[in-house]
N, C-alpha and C positions, 0 to 999 in steps of 0.2 A: 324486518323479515330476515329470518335466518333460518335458509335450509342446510346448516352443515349435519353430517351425517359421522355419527362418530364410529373410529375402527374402518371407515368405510378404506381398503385395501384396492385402490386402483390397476395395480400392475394384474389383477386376476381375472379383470372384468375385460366382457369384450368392444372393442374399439370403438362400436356402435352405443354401447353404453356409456362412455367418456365425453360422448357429446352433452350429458346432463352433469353439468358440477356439483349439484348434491351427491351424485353419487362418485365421486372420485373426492371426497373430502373439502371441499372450496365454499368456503362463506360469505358469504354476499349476504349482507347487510344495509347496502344502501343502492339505489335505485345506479350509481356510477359505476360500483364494485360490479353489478350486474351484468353492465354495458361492457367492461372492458373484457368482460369472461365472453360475455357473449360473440364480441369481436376477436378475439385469441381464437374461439373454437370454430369461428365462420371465416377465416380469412377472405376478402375480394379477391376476384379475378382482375387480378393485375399485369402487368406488363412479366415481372418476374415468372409467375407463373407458366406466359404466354415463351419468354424464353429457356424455362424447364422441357418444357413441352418439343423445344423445337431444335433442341440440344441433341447434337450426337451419339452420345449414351442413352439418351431416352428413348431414342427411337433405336440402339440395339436392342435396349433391354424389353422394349416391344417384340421387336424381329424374333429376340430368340423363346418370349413366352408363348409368340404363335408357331414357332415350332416346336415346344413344348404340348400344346395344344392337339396339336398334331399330331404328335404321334401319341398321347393319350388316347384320341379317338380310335387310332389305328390298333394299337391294341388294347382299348376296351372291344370292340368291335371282334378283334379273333378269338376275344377271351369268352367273350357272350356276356361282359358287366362289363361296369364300371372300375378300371380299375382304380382311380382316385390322383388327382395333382400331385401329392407328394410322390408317388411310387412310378408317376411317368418322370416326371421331375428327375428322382435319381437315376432312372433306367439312360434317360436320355442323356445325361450329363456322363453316365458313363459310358454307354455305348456313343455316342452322335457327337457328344458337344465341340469336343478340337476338331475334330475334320469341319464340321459347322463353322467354327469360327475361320479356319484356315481359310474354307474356300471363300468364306464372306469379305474377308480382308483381302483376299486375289480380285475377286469383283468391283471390292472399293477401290482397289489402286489401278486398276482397269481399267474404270470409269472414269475415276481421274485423271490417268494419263489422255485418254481418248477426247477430254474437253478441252486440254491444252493444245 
């Protein structure tokens, strides 16, 4: 069996598409070649994973996409549309984001002192 797909140009497709190896150029030819693609593009919920997730950075880069979120809604809402992720994204990074960060790290070392 060989779905390779020639010319097929991965870097242009979307992320959702890269889930099928035919279409990002990958030849699978034997029932193993298959499995190991198939385990590459599926990874398990593993322990790694579980401490990605529970990592410091992950959980800013949470904090600060919901208050990106955030204030998208606030001005979609006075704009009367959508204004769209990317354009709250840079609004907010240039207007909000260091005083965001500033107070966020007063509150962490805050907190921590206050447990000691």
């Amino acid at each position: 069996m060989n779905t390779e797909i020639p010319g097929a140009n991965f870097l242009h497709l979307p992320i959702e598409a890269c889930r099928n190896p035919a279409q990002i150029g990958i030849k699978i030819d034997t029932p193993d070649s298959l499995n190991m693609v198939v385990n590459a593009m599926n990874p398990p919920a593993t322990e790694m994973n579980d401490l990605v997730k529970n990592s410091v950075l992950y959980k800013e880069f949470l904090a600060e996409r919901d208050e990106i979120l955030r204030h998208k809604w606030i001005e979609s809402e006075k704009r009367g549309h959508d204004i769209g992720f990317e354009k709250a994204l840079l609004d907010w990074i240039i207007k909000y984001r260091s005083a965001w960060r500033s107070e966020r790290a007063k509150a962490l070392r805050d907190q921590s002192t206050t447990k000691e």
